[in-house]
C-alpha positions in Angstrom: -2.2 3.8 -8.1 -3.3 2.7 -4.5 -6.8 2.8 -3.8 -8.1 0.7 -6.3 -4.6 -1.7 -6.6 -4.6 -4.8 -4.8 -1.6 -6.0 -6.4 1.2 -4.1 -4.2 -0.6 -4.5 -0.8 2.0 -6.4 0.7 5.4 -8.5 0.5 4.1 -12.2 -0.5 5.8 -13.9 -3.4 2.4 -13.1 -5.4 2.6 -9.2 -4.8 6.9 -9.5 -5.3 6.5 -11.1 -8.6 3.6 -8.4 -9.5 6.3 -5.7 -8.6 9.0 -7.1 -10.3 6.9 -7.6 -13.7 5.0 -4.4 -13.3 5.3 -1.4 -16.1 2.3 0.4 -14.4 2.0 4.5 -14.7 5.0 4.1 -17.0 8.0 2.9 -14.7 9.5 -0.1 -13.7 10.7 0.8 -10.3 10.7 -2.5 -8.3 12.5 -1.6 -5.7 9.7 1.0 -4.9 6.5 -1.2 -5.4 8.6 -3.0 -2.8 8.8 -0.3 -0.2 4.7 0.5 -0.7 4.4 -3.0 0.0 6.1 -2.8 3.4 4.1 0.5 4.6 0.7 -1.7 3.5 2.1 -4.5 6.1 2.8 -1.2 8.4 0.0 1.3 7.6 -2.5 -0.4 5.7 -4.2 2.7 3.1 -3.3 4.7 6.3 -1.6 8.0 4.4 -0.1 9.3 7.4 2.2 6.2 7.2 3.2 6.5 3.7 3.8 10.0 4.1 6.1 9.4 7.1 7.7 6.9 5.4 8.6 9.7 2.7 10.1 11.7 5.4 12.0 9.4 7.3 14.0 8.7 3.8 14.7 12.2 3.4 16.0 12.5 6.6 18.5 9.4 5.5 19.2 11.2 2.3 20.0 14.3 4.2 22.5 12.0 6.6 24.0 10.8 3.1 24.1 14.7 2.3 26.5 15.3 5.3 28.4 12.2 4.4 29.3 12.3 0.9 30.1 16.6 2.0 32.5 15.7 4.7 34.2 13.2 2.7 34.2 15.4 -0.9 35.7 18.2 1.6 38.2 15.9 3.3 39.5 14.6 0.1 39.7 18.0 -1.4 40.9 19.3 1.4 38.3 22.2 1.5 39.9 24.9 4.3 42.9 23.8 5.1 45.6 21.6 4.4 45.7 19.4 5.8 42.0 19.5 6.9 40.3 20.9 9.6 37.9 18.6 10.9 35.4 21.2 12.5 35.7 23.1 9.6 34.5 19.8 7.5 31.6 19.0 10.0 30.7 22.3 9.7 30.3 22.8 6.3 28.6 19.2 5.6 26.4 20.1 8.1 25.6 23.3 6.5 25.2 20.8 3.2 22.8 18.7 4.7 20.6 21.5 5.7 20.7 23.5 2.6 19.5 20.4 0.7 17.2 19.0 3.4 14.6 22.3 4.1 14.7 23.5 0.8 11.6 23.8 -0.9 12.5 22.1 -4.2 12.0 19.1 -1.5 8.5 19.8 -0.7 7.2 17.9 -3.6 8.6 14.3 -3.6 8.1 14.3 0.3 4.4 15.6 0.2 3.6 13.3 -3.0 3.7 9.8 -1.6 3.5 8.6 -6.1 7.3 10.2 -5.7 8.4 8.2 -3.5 11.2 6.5 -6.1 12.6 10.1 -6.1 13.4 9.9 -2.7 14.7 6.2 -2.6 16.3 6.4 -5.7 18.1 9.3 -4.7 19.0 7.8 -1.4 20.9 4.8 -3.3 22.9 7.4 -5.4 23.9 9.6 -2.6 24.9 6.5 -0.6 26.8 4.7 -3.4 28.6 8.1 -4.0 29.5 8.0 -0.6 30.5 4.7 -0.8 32.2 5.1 -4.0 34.6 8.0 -2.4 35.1 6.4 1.1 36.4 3.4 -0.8 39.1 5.3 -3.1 40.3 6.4 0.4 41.0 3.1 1.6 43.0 2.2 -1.5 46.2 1.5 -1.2 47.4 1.2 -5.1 44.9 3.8 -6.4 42.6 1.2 -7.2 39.0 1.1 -5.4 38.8 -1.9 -3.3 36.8 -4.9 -4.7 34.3 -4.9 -1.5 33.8 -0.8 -1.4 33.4 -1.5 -5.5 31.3 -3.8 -5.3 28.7 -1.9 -2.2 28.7 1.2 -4.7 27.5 -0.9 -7.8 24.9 -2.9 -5.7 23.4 0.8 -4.8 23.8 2.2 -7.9 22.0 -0.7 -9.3 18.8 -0.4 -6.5 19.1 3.6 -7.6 18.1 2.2 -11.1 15.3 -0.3 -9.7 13.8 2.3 -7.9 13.6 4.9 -10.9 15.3 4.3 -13.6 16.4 8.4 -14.3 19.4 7.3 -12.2 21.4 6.0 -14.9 23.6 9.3 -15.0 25.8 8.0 -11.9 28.5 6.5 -13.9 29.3 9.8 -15.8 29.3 11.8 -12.5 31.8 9.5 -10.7 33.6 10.4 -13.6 33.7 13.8 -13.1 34.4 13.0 -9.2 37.4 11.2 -10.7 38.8 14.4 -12.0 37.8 16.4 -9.4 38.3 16.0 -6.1 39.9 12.7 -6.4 42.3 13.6 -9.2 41.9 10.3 -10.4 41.7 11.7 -14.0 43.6 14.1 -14.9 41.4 17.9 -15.7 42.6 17.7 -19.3 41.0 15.0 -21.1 43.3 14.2 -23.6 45.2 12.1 -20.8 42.1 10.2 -20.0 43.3 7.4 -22.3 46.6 6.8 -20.7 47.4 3.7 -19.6 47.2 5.1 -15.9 43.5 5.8 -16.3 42.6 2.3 -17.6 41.8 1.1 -14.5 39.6 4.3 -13.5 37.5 3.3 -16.9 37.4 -0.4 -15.7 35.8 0.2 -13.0 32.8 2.2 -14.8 32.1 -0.8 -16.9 30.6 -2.2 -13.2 28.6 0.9 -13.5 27.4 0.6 -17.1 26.2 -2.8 -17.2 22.9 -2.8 -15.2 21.7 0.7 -16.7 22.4 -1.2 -19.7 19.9 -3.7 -18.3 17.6 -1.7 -16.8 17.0 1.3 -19.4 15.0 -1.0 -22.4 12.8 -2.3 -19.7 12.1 1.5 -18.5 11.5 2.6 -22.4 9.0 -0.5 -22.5 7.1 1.2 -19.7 6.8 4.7 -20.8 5.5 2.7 -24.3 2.8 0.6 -22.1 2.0 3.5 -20.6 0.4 5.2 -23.7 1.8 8.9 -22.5 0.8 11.7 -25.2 4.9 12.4 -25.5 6.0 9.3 -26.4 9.2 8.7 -28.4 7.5 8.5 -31.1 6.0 11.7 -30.6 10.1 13.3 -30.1 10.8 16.1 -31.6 14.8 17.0 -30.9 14.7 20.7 -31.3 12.0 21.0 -28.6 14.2 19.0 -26.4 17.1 20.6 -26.6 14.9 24.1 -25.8 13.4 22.6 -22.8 16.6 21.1 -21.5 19.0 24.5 -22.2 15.8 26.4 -20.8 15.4 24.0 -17.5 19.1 23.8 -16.7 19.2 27.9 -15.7 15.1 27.4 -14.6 16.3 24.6 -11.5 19.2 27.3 -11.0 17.3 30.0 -10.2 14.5 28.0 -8.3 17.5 26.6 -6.0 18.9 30.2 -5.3 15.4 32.1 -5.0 12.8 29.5 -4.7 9.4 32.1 -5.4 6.3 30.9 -7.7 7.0 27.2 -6.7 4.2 25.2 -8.3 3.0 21.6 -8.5 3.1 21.8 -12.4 4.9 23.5 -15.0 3.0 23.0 -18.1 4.7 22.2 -21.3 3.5 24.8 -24.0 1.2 23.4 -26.8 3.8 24.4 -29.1 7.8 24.7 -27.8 9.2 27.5 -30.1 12.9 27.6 -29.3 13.2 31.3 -30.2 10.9 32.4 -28.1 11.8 35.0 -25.4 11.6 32.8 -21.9 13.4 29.3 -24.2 15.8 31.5 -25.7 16.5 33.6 -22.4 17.1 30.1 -20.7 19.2 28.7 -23.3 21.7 31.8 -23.2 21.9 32.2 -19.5 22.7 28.2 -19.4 25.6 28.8 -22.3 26.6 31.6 -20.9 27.4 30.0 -17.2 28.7 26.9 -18.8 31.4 28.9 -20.8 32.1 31.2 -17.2 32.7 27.9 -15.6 35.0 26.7 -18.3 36.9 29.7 -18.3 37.3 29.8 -14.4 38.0 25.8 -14.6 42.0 26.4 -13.2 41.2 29.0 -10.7 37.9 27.4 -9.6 37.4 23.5 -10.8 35.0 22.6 -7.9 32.7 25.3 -9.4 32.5 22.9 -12.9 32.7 19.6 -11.4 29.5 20.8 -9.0 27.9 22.3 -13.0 28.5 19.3 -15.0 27.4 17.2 -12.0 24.2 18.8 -12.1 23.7 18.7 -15.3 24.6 15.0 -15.9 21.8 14.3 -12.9 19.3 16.3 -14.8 19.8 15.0 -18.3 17.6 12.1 -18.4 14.6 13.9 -17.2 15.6 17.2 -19.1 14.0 16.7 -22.1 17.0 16.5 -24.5 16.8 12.8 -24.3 14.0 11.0 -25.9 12.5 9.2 -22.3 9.0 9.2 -21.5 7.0 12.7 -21.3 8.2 15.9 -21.9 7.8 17.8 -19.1 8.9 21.4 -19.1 10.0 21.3 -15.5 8.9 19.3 -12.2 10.3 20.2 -8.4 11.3 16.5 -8.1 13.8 16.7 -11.0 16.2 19.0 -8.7 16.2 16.2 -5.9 19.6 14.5 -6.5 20.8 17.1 -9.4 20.8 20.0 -6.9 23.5 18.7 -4.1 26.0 20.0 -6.2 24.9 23.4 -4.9 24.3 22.2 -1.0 27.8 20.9 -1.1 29.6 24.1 -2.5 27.7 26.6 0.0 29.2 23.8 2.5 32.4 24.1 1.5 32.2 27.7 1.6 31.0 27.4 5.1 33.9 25.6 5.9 36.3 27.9 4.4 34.9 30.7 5.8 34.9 28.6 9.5 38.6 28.4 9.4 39.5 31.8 8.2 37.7 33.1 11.0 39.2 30.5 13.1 43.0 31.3 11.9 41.7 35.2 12.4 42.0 35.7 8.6 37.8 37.0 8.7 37.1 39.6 10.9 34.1 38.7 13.8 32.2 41.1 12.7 32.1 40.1 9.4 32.3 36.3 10.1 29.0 37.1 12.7 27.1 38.7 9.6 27.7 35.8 7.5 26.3 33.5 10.0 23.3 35.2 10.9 22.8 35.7 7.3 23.4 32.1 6.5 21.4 30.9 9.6 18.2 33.4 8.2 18.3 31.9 4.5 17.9 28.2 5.8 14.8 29.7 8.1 13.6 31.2 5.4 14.0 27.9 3.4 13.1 25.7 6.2 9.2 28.3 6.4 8.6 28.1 2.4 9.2 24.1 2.4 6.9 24.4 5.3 3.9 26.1 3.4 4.8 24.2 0.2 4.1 20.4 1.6 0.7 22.1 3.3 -0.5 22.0 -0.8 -0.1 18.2 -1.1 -2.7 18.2 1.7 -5.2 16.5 -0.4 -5.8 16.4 -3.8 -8.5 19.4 -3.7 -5.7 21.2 -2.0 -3.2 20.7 -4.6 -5.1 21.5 -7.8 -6.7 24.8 -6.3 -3.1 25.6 -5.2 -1.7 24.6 -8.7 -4.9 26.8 -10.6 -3.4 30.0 -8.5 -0.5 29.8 -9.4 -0.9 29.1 -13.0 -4.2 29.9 -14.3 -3.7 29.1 -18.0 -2.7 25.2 -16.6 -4.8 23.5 -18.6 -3.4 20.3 -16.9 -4.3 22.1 -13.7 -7.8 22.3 -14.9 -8.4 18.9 -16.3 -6.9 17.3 -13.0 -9.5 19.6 -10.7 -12.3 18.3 -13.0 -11.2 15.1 -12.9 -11.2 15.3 -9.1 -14.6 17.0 -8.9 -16.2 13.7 -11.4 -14.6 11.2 -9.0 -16.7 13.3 -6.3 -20.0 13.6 -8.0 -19.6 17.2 -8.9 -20.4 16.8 -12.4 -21.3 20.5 -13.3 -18.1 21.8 -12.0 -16.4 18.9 -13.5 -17.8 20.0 -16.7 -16.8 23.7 -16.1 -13.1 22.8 -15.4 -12.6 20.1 -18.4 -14.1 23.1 -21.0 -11.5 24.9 -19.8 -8.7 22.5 -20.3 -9.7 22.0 -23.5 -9.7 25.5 -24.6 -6.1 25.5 -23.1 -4.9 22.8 -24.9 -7.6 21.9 -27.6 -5.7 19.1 -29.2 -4.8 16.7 -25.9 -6.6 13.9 -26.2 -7.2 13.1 -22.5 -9.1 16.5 -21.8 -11.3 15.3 -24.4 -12.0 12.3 -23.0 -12.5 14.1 -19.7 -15.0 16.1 -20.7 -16.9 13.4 -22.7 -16.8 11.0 -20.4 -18.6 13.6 -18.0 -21.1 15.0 -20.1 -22.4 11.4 -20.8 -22.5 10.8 -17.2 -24.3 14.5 -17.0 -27.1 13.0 -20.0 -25.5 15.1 -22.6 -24.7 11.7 -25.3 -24.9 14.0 -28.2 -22.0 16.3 -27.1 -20.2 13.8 -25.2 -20.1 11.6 -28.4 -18.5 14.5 -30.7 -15.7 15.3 -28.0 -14.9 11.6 -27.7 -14.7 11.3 -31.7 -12.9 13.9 -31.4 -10.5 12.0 -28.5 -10.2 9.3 -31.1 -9.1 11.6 -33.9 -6.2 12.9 -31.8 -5.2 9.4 -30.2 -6.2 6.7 -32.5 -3.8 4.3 -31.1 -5.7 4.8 -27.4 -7.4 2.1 -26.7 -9.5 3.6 -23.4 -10.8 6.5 -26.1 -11.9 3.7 -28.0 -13.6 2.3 -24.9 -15.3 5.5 -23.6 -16.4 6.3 -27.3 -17.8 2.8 -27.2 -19.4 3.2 -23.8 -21.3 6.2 -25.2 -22.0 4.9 -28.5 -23.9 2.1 -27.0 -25.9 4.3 -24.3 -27.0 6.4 -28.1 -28.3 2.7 -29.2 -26.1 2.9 -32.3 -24.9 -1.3 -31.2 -22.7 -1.5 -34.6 -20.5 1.3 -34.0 -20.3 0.7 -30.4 -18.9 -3.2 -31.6 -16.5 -1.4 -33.8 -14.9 0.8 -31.0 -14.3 -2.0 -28.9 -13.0 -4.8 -31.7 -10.3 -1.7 -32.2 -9.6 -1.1 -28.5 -9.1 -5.1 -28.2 -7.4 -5.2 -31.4 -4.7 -2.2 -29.9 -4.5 -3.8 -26.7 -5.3 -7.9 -26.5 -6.9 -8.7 -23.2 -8.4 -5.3 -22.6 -11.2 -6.7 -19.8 -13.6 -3.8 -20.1 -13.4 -3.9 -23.6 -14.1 -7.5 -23.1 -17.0 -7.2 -20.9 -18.7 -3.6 -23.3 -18.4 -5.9 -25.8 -20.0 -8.9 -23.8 -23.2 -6.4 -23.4 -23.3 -5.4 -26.7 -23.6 -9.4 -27.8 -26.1 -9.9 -25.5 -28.2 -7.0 -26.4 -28.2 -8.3 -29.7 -29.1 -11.4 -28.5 -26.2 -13.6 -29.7 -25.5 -15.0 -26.4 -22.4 -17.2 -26.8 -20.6 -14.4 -28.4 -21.6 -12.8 -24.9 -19.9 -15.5 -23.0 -17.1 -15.5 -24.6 -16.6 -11.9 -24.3 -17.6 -12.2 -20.4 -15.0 -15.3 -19.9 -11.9 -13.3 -21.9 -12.6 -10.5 -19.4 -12.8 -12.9 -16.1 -9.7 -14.4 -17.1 -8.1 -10.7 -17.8 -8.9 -9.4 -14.8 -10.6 -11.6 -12.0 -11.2 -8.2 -10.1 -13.9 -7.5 -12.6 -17.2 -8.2 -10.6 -19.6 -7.4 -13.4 -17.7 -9.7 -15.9 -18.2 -12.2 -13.0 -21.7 -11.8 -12.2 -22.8 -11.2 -15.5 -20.9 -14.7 -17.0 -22.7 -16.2 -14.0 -25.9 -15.1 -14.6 -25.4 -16.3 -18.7 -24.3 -19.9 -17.9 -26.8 -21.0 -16.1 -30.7 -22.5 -16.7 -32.4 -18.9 -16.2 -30.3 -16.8 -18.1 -32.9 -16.5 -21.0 -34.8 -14.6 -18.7 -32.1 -12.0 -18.1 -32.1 -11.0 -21.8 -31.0 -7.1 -21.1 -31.1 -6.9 -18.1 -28.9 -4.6 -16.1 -27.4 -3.1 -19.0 -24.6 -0.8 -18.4 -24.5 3.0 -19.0 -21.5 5.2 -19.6 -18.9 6.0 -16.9 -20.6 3.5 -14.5 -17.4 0.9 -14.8 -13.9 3.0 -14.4 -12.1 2.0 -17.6 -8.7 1.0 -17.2 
């Protein structure tokens, strides 16, 4: 994503236009590509940079935190009415913290590849904030064109910077109904002609998600993931998503286990014990809420918030992989529950101050309080020392889970990259006994027993690769790459006339193919091949030098020479 990418290493109009075009790793986050361009002005590949980077938008996201707190409370009138204001500092302050040191943070800080999480949630917090302070300023219940207008120009970087922010609209909704009493709580009068205008002003909202979301579905398509639309299966997303709803719950209120990966089961059955357990205990505190709704509606405005946040990345809808859970996801989705332990910070504040709480008791709720963010503040401490390095990481994630087969396959990966080729081998085995049928262990471990000498087994797990992902066009390549290094030229030509065929322009596939020809002796085939892959990707030394040494006087001399063998080229 870095290392090897020239394209984002900077803010010229050529590295702009890359970012805006871009459907790399699956998104189209602009706005993001943008902000690694500025660290490479800043930092260079210097990860400290990126990494503070990271942190210094958290801390802003924690300052939007307290803001979009202390105005909620003020225009709920949280404590007192009217409000108190130390009460209000105090319990948005006690917002911010809670959702700042929390260890669900730990990830999308120490992951500098998560760095849309941050940014994106840094727009939505602010054009919430924007959104609310600008309903206070209205004079005829209507949000002022200019305060309008900021929140829609935030919501829209939101969606440039990951596109999983499209929920916004629907949450200012439910901040319509509650604080702001915009809406009324029952929703048979939300088609009155008084709440037109509220409706109106959504429409702002709705528009660029409109925009933005076919582009994002293009990327996770370009992207080739293993759970793509295609590949949807509804049932299994409705079990993840009633399963992860009460999962981020609990890992917000006792945050033990934490891991860098939650591995989606080979096979989601909805009826079994931990789905079905998840699914009840998510039905079951939707229905208390709904019950409690008169005598408690901040408690359901803060549960539908949280759930609108987490539904595009739940599972239930058909967008990209189908992760059973990620840290990251809770970023945004779990301020709802900052900002009601603020409020009841505040409350509490003012009983004691009006002498309604004892001291003593007020004094054990404070130490207790000022213990659990400690606590919080020690675990997000010991969870960002994983993301160290990637060695780090995937020995941390193996711990934890031990049947990760993703785990596994990403420590072999690691250990390829490094030259460790019999530990490689090791870990990709067991990823594949894991998860048998995932096509990317397979090419894992066949791409590193050919590198190891082992062609005839790395050919039969790369078939194999093939089987499971016909449409991939790097198994293709890799089975090609092999096939080639066994001497069999013919089916080597066929792998690579299907990878190209999948994806036009394929350079490597290009440039195998280019060494094929030329093996076989039919030179201008060769060129041809060699030129397609120069003008695919001008990065591509080999194509380069090998074109050169083709089209000129002495190339019939070169007839073989330098031919490639599998995994020497990384195929893209």
């Amino acid at each position: 994503m870095f290392l090897s990418n020239l394209e984002f290493r900077g803010l010229a109009p050529r590295h702009l236009r890359w970012a805006w075009t871009t459907m790399l790793l699956g998104e189209y986050m602009p706005v993001t590509w943008m902000s690694y361009g500025l660290d490479h002005l800043l930092w260079g590949l210097n990860p400290f940079g990126y990494h503070l980077t990271s942190l210094l938008l958290h801390v802003a996201a924690t300052l939007a935190v307290y803001g979009v707190a202390w105005s909620l409370f003020r225009v709920g009138r949280v404590g007192a009415d009217p409000p108190d204001p130390e009460s209000l500092r105090i319990g948005a302050a006690v917002a911010a913290l809670a959702f700042g040191v929390h260890p669900l943070r730990a990830e999308p800080i120490g992951w500098i590849s998560a760095r849309g999480t941050i940014l994106g949630g840094l727009f939505i917090l602010l054009a919430v904030l924007v959104y609310v302070t600008g309903w206070t300023r209205s004079q005829d219940g209507r949000i002022p064109a200019r305060w309008l207008g900021g929140a829609v120009g935030l919501n829209l970087l939101a969606l440039l910077c990951r596109s999983t922010s499209v929920s916004l609209p629907a949450v200012l909704v439910v901040v319509d109904v509650y604080p702001l009493q915009r809406l009324p709580r029952a929703p048979g009068g939300w088609l009155e002609p008084a709440a037109r205008a509220v409706w109106r002003e959504k429409l702002a909202f709705v528009l660029p998600a409109i925009l933005v979301i076919p582009l994002a579905m293009a990327a996770r398509r370009v992207s080739g993931d293993p759970f793509r639309i295609d590949h949807y299966d509804p049932l299994a997303g409705v079990a993840v998503a009633l399963r992860g709803a009460s999962f981020y719950l609990r890992q917000t209120l006792l945050p033990l286990h934490l891991s860098p990966i939650y591995e989606m089961p080979v096979r989601v059955d909805p009826w079994a014990p931990s789905f079905a357990a998840g699914a009840l205990a998510t039905l079951a505190i939707t229905a208390a809420l709904v019950w409690a709704r008169r005598a408690w509606p901040a408690g359901l405005a803060a549960w539908v918030s949280y759930l609108l946040f987490l539904l595009p990345v739940s599972g239930i809808v058909p967008f990209g992989l189908l992760h059973l859970a990620a840290d990251r996801y809770t970023y945004v989705s779990c301020v709802s529950w900052a900002v009601l332990l603020g409020a009841s910070c505040a409350i509490g504040w003012r009983a004691w101050r009006d002498r309604v709480l004892s001291g003593v008791v007020a004094a054990a709720a404070g130490g207790a309080l000022i213990v659990v963010l400690g606590g919080l503040a020690l675990v997000s401490w010991r969870q960002v020392q994983g993301w160290r390095d990637a060695e780090t990481l995937w020995g941390w994630a193996m711990a934890v889970a031990p049947e990760s087969a993703m785990a596994h396959y990403s420590a072999g990966a690691l250990r390829e990259e490094r030259g460790r080729l019999d530990d490689a081998i090791v870990l990709y085995r067991r990823a594949v006994e894991l998860w048998p049928t995932q096509g990317p262990f397979r090419m894992g471990l066949g791409r590193a027993l050919a590198l190891h000498g082992e062609i005839e087994a790395a050919a039969g797990e790369l078939r194999t690769a093939v089987r499971l992902r016909p449409g991939d066009p790097v198994a293709r390549v890799q089975l090609g790459l092999v096939l080639f290094a066994r001497g069999d030229l013919d089916g080597a030509v066929a792998q690579y006339e299907e990878a190209l065929r999948l994806r036009p322009g394929f350079a490597v596939a290009h440039y195998d193919l280019g060494l094929v020809r030329e093996r076989q002796g039919r030179w201008p085939e060769a060129v041809a091949h060699y030129r397609r892959a120069v003008e695919a990707d001008p990065e591509l030394i080999q194509a380069r030098e090998r074109l050169a040494r083709m089209t000129t006087p002495a190339a019939a001399g070169a007839a073989g020479a330098g031919e490639r063998t599998p995994g020497t080229l990384p195929v893209r």
